[in-house]
C-alpha positions in Angstrom: 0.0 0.0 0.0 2.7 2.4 0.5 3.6 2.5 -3.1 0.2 4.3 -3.7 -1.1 7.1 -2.2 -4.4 7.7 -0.5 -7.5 9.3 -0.9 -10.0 11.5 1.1 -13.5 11.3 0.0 -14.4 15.0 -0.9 -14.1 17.1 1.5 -15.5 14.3 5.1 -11.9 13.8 5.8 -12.6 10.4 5.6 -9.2 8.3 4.0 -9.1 5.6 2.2 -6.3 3.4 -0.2 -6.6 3.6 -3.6 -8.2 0.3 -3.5 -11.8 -0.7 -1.9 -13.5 -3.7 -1.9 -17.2 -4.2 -3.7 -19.2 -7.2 -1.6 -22.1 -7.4 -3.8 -20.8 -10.9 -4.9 -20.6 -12.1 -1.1 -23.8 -11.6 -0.8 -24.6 -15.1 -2.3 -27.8 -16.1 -3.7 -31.2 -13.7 -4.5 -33.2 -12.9 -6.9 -36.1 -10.7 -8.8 -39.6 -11.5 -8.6 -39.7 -13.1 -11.8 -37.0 -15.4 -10.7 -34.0 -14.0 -12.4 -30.4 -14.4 -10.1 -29.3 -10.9 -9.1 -26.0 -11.9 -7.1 -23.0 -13.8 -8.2 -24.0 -17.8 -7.2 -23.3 -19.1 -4.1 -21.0 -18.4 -1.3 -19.1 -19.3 1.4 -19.5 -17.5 4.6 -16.2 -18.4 5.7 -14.1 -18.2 2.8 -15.9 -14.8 2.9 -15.1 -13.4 6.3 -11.3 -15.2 5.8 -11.2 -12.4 2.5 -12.2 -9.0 4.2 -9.8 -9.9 6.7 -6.9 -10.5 4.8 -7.5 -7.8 2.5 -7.2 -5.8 6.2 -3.8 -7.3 6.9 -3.1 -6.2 3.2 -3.9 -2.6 3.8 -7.6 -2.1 2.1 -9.8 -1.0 4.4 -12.6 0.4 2.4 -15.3 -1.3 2.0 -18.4 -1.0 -0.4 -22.0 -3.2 0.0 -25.5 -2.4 -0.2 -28.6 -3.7 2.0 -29.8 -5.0 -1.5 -26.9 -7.4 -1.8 -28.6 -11.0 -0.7 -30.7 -9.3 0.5 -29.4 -8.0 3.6 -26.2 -11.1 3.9 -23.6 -8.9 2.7 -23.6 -6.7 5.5 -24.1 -9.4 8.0 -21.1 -11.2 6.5 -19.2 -8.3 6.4 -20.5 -6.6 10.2 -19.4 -10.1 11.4 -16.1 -10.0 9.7 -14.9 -6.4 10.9 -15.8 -7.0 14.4 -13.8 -5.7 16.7 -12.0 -4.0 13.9 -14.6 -1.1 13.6 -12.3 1.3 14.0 -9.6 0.6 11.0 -12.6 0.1 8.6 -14.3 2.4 6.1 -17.9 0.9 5.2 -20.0 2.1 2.5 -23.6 0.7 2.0 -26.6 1.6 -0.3 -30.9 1.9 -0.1 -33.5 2.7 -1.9 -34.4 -1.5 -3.1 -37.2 -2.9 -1.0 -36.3 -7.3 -0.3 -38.0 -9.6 1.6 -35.0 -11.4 3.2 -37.3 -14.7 3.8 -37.0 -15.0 0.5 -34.1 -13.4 -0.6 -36.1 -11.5 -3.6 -35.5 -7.5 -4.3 -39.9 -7.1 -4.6 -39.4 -3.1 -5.4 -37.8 0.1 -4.6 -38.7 3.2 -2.1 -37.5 6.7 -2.3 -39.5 7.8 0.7 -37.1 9.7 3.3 -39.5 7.3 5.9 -38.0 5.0 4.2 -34.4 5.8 4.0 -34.4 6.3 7.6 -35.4 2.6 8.0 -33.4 1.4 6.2 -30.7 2.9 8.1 -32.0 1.6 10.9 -31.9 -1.5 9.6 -28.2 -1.4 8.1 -26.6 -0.1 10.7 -27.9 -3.3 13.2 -26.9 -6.0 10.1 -23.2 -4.4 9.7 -23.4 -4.2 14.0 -22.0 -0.5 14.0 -23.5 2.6 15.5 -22.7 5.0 12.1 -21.7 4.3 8.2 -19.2 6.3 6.9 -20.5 6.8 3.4 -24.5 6.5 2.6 -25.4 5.6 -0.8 -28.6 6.3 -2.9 -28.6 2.6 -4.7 -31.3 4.1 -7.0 -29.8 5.5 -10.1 -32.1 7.2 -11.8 -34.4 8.8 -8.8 -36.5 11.9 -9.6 -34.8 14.9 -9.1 -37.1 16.9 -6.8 -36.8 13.6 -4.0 -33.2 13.3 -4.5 -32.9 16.5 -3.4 -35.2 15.6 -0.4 -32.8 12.6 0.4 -30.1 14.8 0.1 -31.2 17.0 2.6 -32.2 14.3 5.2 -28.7 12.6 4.8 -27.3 15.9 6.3 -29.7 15.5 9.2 -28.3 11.7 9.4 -24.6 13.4 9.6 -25.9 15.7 12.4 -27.5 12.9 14.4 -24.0 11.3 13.7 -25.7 8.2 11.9 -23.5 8.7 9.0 -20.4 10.9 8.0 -20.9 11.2 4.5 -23.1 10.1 1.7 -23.4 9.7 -2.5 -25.0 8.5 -5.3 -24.5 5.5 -7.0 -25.3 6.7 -10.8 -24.2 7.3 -13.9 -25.4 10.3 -14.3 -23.5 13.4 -14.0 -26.7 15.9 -13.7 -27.6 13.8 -10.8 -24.7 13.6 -8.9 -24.1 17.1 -9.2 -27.1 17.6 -7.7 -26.5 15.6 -4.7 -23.0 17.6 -4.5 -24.7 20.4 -3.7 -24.8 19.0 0.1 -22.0 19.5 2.3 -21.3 16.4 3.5 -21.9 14.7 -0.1 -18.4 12.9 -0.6 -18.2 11.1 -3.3 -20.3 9.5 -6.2 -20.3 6.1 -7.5 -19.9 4.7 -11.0 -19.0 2.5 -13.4 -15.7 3.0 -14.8 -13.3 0.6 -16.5 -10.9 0.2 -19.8 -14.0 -0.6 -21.4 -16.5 1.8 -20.2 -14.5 5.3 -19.4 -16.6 7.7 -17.6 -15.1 11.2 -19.0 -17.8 14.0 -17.5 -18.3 11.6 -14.5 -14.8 12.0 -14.1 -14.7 15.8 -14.7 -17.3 16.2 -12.3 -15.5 14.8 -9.5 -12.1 17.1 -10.1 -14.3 20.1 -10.5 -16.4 19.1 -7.5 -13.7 16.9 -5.5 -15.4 13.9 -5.0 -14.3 10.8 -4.8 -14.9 8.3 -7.8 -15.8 4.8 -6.5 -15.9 3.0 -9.5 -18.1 0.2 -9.6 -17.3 -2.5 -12.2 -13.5 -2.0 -12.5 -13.1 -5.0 -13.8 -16.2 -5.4 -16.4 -18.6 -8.0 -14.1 -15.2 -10.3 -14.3 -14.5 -10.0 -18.0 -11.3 -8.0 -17.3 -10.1 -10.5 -14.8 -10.2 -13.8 -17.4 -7.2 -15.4 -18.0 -5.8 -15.8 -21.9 -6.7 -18.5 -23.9 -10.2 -19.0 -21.4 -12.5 -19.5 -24.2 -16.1 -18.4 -23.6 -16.8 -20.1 -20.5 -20.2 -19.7 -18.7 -21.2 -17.9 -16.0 -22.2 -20.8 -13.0 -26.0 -21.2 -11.7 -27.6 -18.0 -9.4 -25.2 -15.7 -11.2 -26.2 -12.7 -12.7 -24.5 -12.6 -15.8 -26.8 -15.7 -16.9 -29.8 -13.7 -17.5 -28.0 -10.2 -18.2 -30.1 -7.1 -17.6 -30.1 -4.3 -20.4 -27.3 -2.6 -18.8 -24.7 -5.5 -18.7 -23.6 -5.3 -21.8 -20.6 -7.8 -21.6 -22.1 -11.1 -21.8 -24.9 -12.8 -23.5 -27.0 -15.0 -22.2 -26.6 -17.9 -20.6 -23.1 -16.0 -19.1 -21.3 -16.5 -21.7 -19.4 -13.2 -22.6 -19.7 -11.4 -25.7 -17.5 -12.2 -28.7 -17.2 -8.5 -29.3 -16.3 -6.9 -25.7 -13.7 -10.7 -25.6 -12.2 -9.4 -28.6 -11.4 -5.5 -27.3 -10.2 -6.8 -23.8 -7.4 -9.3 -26.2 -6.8 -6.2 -28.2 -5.5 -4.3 -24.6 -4.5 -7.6 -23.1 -0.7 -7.6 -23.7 -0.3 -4.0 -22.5 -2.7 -4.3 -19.1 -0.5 -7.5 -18.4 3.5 -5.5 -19.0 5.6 -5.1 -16.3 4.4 -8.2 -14.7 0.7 -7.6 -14.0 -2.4 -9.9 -14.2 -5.3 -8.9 -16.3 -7.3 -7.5 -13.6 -4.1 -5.7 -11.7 -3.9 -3.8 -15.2 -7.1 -2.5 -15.2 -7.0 -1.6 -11.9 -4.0 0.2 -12.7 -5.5 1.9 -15.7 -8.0 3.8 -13.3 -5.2 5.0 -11.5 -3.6 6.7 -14.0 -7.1 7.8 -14.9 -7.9 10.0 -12.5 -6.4 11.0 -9.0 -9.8 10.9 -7.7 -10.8 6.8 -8.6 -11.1 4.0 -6.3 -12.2 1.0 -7.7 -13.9 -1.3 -5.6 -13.5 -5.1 -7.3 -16.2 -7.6 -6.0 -14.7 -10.8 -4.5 -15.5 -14.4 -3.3 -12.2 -15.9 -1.9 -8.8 -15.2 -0.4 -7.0 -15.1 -3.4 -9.1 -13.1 -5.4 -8.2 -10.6 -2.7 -4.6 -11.4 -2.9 -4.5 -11.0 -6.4 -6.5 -7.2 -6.7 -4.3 -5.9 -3.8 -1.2 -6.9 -5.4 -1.7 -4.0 -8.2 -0.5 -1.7 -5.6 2.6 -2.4 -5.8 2.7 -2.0 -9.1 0.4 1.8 -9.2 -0.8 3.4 -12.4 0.2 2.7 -15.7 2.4 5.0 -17.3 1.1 8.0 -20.0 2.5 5.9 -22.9 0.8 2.7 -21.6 -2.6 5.0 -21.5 -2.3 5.9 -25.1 -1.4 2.6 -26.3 -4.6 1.5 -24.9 -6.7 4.4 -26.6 -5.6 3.8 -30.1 -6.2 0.1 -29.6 -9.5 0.3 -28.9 -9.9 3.2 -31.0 -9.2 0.5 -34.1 
């Protein structure tokens, strides 16, 4: 970690590594009402709580879920995990989906600040902590006129020290701005990678100084494959199966798109110099991005966490490197 320096999220004070950790995949099994998997297969609790803690010992301390993610498991998993280590931790969760953990099905959405504030409520006693550090609207594309509302109730939730900052998760540079409009607004996240830059999203955050959290750093997996993989499928309960309209990497059944396999081959041998693994270059390509990125790579095991914290040691790639990559995919 030393070889890469940290960040504060906007102006909260609050430091992280370059690096964070996404836990939407140890969430394990759930689904929409129609059925269709909405978490990454299933999981092992163990293997689970084994990961955040080395990825502690390994200097990452930031960590991203959502009460969404199984419904409610990924915060347990993680609560349980950081126990006792409150205090070296950064944790980052999301609302606005409505589940029915008996289940394990995401039944709707509420962006109601009644609801936000019970689903606080109901975070903070899953991850067993008496504040969150960063609060996250998980609903993208929320009306204006109520984000603004939740907006201004997340500064109440930083004055009755529930939280010390909050953000948006969306794509959408008109709505984040909005939301950093409030003074404790720290950061927005958003999906960023070789594949899918993010240039206003990015623009936004210098001119605002937020922090980028950048959710699918590594493409839903497709930037972590190793050469030579052929077009293996995604396993049973996992997302990528039946791929919603915005993952556009794979088709169905999980099995990733001959087009998007071909551009990551294209970028393959330069994301791989000086010694890296596929998924430590892309990480490092966000770094040279933007001084305000911090990927957050989902995770299931030890060494997956082994693997993404080792492209510290390594930091950005260099300004050559970055070009190299944009006439590539350019052709």
């Amino acid at each position: 970690m030393e070889s890469m320096e940290s960040r504060t999220l906007g102006h909260s004070g609050i430091t992280v590594g370059a690096l964070g950790f996404g836990c939407w995949a140890i969430g394990g099994e759930w689904q929409d009402t129609a059925g269709n998997p909405l978490g990454w297969g299933a999981v092992d609790d163990e293997e689970s709580v084994a990961a955040i803690r080395r990825a502690i010992e390994l200097g990452v301390t930031f960590f991203d879920t959502a009460d969404a993610y199984g419904t409610g498991h990924s915060e347990r998993v993680l609560g349980r995990a950081v126990r006792g280590r409150r205090d070296e931790v950064v944790i980052a969760t999301k609302w606005g989906n409505v589940c029915d953990e008996a289940t394990r099905t995401r039944t709707g959405a509420d962006d109601t600040p009644a609801y936000a504030r019970r689903a606080l409520t109901a975070s903070l006693r899953r991850l067993d902590t008496d504040h969150i550090d960063l609060y996250q609207l998980h609903l993208s594309d929320a009306a204006l006129d109520r984000a603004a509302e939740l907006r201004d109730l997340c500064e109440e939730f930083v004055r009755e020290g529930l939280i010390r900052a909050y953000a948006w998760s969306t794509d959408d540079p008109e709505r984040a701005a909005l939301f950093a409009e409030g003074a404790h607004c720290a950061a927005v996240q958003h999906a960023c990678n070789v594949l899918q830059d993010a240039p206003e999203m990015l623009a936004l955050c210098a001119e605002r100084d937020l922090a980028s959290v950048n959710r699918s750093p590594l493409a839903m997996g497709l930037l972590a494959r190793r050469s030579g993989g052929g077009a293996q499928a995604a396993g049973a309960g996992d997302i990528r199966t039946v791929p919603p309209a915005w993952l556009r990497w794979f088709g169905a059944g999980g099995v990733p798109s001959p087009e998007w396999a071909a551009r990551v081959e294209s970028v393959r041998d330069v994301l791989t110099s000086d010694g890296r693994t596929l998924a430590q270059g892309a990480l490092a390509w966000l770094w040279a991005r933007s001084p305000h990125t911090v990927p957050i790579p989902g995770f299931r095991s030890v060494a997956q966490v082994e693997e993404n914290a080792g492209a510290l040691a390594y930091g950005p790639l260099r300004d050559s490197q970055m070009k190299e990559i944009r006439d590539l995919l350019a052709a």
